[in-house]
NUVEX-699981 format. One record per residue: z, y, x of N, C-alpha, C, CB in turn; residue in three letters; residue number from 1; chain. Coordinates in pm, whole numbers. Glycine has a CB too. Layout:
// NUVEX-699981
{nup=Z, nnorth=Y, neast=X, caup=Z, canorth=Y, caeast=X, cup=Z, cnorth=Y, ceast=X, cbup=Z, cbnorth=Y, cbeast=X, aa=ALA, i=NUM, ch=A}
...
// end
This chain:
// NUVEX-699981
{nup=0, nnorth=-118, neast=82, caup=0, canorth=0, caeast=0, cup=0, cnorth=126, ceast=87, cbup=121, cbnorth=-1, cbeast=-94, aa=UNK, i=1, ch=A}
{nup=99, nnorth=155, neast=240, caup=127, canorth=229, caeast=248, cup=-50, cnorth=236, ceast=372, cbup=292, cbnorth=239, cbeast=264, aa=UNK, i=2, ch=A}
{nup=-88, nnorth=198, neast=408, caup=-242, canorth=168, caeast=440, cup=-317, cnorth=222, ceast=368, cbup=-286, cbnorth=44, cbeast=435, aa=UNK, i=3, ch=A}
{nup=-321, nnorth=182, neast=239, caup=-451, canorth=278, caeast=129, cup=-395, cnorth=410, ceast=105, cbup=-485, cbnorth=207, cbeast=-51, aa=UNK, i=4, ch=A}
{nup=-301, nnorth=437, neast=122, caup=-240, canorth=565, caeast=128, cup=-270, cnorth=665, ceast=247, cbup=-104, cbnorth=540, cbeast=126, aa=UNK, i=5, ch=A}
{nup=-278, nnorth=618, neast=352, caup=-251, canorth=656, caeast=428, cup=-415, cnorth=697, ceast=503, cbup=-148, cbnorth=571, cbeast=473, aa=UNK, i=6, ch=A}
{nup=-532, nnorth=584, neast=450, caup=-681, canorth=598, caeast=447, cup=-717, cnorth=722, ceast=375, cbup=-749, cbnorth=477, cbeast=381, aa=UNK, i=7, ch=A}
{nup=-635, nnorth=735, neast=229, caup=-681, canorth=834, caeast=149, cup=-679, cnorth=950, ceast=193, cbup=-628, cbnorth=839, cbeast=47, aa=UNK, i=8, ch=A}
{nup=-572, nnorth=956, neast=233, caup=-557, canorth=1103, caeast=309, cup=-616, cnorth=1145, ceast=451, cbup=-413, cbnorth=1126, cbeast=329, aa=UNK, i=9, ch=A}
{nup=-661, nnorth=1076, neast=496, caup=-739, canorth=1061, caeast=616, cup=-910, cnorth=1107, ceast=567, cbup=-719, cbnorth=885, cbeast=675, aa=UNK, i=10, ch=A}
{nup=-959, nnorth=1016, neast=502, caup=-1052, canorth=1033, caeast=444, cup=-1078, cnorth=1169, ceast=359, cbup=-1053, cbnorth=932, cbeast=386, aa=UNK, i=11, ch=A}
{nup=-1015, nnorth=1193, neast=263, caup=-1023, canorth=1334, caeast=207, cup=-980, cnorth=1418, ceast=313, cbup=-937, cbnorth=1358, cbeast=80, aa=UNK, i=12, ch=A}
{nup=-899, nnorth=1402, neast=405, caup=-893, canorth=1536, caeast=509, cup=-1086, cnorth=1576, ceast=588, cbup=-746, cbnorth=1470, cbeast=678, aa=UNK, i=13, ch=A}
{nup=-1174, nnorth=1436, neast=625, caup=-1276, canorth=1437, caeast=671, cup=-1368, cnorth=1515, ceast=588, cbup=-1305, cbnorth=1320, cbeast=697, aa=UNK, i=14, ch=A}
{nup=-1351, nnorth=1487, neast=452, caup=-1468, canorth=1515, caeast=334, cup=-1461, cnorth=1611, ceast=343, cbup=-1470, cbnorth=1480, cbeast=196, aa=UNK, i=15, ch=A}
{nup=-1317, nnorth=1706, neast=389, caup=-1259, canorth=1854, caeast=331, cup=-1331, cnorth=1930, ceast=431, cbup=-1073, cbnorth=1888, cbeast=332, aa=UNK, i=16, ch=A}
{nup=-1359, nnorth=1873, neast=594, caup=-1379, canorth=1925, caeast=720, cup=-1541, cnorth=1933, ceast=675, cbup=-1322, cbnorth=1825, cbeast=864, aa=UNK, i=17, ch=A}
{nup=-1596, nnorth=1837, neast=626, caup=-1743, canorth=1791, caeast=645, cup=-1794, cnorth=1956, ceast=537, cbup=-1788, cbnorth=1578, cbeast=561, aa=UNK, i=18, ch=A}
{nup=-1721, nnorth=1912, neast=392, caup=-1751, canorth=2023, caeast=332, cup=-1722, cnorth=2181, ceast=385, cbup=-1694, cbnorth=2000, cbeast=223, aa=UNK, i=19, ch=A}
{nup=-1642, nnorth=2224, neast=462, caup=-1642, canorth=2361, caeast=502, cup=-1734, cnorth=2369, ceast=598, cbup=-1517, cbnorth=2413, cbeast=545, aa=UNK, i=20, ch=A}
{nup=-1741, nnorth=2226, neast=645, caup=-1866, canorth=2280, caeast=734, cup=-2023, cnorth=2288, ceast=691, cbup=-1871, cbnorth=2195, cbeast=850, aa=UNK, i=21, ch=A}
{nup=-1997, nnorth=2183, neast=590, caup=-2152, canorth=2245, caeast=513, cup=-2185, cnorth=2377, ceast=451, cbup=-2184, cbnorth=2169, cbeast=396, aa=UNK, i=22, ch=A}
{nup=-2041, nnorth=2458, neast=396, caup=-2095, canorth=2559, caeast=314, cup=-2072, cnorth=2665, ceast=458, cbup=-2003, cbnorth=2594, cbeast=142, aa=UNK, i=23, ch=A}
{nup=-1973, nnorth=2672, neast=560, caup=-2074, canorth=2794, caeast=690, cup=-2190, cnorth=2737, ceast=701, cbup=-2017, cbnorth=2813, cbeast=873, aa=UNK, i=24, ch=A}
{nup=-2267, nnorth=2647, neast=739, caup=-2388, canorth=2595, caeast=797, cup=-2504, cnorth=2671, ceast=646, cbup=-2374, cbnorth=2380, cbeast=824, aa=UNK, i=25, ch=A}
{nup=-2442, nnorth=2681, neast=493, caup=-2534, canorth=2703, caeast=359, cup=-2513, cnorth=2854, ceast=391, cbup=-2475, cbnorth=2635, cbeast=182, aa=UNK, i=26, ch=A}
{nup=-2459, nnorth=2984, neast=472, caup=-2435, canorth=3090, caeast=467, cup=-2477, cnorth=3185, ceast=553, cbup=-2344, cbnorth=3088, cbeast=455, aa=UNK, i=27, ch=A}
{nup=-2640, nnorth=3107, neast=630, caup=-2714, canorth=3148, caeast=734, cup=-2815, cnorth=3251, ceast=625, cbup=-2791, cbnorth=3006, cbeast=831, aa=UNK, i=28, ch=A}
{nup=-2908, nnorth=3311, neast=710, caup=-2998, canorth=3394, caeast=655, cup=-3071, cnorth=3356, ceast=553, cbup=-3070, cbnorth=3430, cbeast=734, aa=UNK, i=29, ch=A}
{nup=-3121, nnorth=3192, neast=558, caup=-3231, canorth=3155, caeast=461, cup=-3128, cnorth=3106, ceast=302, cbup=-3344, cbnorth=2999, cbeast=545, aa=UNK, i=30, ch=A}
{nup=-2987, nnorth=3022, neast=381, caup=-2909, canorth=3014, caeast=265, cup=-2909, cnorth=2829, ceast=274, cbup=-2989, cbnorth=3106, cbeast=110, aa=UNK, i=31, ch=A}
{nup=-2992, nnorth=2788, neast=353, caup=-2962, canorth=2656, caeast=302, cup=-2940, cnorth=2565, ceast=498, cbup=-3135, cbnorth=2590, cbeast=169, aa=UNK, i=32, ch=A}
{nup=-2848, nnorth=2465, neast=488, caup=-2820, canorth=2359, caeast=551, cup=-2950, cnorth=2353, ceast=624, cbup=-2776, cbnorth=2243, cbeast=466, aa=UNK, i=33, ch=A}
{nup=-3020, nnorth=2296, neast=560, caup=-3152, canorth=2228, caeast=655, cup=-3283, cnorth=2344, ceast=733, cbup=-3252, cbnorth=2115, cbeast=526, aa=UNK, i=34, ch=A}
{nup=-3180, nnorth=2454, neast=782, caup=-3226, canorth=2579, caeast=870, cup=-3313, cnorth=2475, ceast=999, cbup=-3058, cbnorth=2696, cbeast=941, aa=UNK, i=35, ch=A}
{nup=-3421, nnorth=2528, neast=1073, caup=-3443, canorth=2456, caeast=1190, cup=-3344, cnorth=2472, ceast=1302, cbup=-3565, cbnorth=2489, cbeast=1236, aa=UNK, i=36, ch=A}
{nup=-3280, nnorth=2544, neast=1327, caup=-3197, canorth=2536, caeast=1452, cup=-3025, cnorth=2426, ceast=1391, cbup=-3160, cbnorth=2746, cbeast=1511, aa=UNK, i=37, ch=A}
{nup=-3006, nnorth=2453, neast=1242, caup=-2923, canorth=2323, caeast=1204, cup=-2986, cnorth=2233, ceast=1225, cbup=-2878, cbnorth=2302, cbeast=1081, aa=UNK, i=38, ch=A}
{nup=-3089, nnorth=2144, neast=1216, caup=-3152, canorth=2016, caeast=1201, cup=-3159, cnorth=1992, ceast=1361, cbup=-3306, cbnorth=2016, cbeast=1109, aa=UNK, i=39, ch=A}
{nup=-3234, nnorth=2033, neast=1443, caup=-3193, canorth=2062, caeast=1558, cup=-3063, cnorth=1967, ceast=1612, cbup=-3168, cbnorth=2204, cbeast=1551, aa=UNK, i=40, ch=A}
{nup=-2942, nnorth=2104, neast=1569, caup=-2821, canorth=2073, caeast=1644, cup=-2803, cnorth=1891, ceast=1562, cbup=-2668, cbnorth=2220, cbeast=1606, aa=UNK, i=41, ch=A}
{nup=-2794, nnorth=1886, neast=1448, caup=-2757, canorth=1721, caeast=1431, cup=-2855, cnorth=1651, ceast=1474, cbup=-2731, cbnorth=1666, cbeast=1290, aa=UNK, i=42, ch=A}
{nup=-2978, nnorth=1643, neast=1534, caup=-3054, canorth=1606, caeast=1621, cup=-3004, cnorth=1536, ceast=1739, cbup=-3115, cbnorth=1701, cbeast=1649, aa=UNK, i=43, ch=A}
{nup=-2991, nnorth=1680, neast=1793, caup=-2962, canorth=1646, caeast=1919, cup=-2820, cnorth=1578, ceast=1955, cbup=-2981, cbnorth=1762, cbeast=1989, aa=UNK, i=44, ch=A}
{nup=-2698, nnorth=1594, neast=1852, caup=-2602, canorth=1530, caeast=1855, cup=-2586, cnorth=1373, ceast=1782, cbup=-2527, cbnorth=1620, cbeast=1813, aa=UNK, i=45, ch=A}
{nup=-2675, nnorth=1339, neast=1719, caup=-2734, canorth=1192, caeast=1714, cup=-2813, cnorth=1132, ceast=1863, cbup=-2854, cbnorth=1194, cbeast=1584, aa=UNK, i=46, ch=A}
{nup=-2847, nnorth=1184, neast=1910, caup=-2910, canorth=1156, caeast=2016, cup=-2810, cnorth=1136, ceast=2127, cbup=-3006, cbnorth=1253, cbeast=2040, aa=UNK, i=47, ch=A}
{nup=-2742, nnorth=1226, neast=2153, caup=-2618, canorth=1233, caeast=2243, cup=-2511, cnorth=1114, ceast=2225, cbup=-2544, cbnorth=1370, cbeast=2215, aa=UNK, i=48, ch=A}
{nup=-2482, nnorth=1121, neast=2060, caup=-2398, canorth=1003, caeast=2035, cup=-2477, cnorth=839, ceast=2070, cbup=-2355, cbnorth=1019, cbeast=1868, aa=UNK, i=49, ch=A}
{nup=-2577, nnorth=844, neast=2050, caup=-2702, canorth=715, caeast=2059, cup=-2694, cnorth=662, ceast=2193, cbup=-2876, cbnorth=768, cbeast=2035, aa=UNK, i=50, ch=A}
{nup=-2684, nnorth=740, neast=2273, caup=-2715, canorth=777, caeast=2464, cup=-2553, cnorth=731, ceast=2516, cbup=-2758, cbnorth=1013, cbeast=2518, aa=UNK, i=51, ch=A}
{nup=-2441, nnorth=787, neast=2466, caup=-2338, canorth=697, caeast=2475, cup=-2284, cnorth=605, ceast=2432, cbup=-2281, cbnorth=724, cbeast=2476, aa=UNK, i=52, ch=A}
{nup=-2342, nnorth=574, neast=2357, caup=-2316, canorth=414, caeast=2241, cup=-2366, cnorth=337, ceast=2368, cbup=-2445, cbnorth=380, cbeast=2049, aa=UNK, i=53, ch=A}
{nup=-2532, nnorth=330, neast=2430, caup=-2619, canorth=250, caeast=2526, cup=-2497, cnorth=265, ceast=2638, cbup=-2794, cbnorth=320, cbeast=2570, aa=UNK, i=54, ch=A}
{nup=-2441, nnorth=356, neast=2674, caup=-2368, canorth=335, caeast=2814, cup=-2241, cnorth=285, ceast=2822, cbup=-2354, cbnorth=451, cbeast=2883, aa=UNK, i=55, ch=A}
{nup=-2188, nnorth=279, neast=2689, caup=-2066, canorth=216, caeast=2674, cup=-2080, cnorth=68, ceast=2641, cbup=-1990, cbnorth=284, cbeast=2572, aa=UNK, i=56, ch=A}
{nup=-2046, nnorth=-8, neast=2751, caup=-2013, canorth=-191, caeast=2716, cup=-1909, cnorth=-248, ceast=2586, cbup=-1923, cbnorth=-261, cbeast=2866, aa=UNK, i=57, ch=A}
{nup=-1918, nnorth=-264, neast=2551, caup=-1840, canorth=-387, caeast=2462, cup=-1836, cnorth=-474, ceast=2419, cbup=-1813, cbnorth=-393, cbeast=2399, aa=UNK, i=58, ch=A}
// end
């Protein structure tokens, strides 16, 4: 119990982070998320994360 409890709040703390960061990222000039220099940055930070996934053994 004290596990699903303890996920929940973990989880809604992420959703809470993900969402403030979507609505600065919706409050650029054009107004929306999928700006080219946003698409870009999660680009290139998929890529980065991808590149250390390959160098890390497990």
């Amino acid at each position: 119990m004290w596990a699903t409890l303890f996920l929940a709040v973990g989880a809604g703390a992420i959703f809470q982070v993900v969402w403030q960061i979507g609505r600065l990222m919706g409050n650029g000039d054009d107004g929306t998320i999928f700006a080219p220099l946003n698409v870009a940055g999660v680009v290139a930070g998929m890529l980065v994360m991808y590149a250390t996934g390959l160098l890390v053994t497990g």
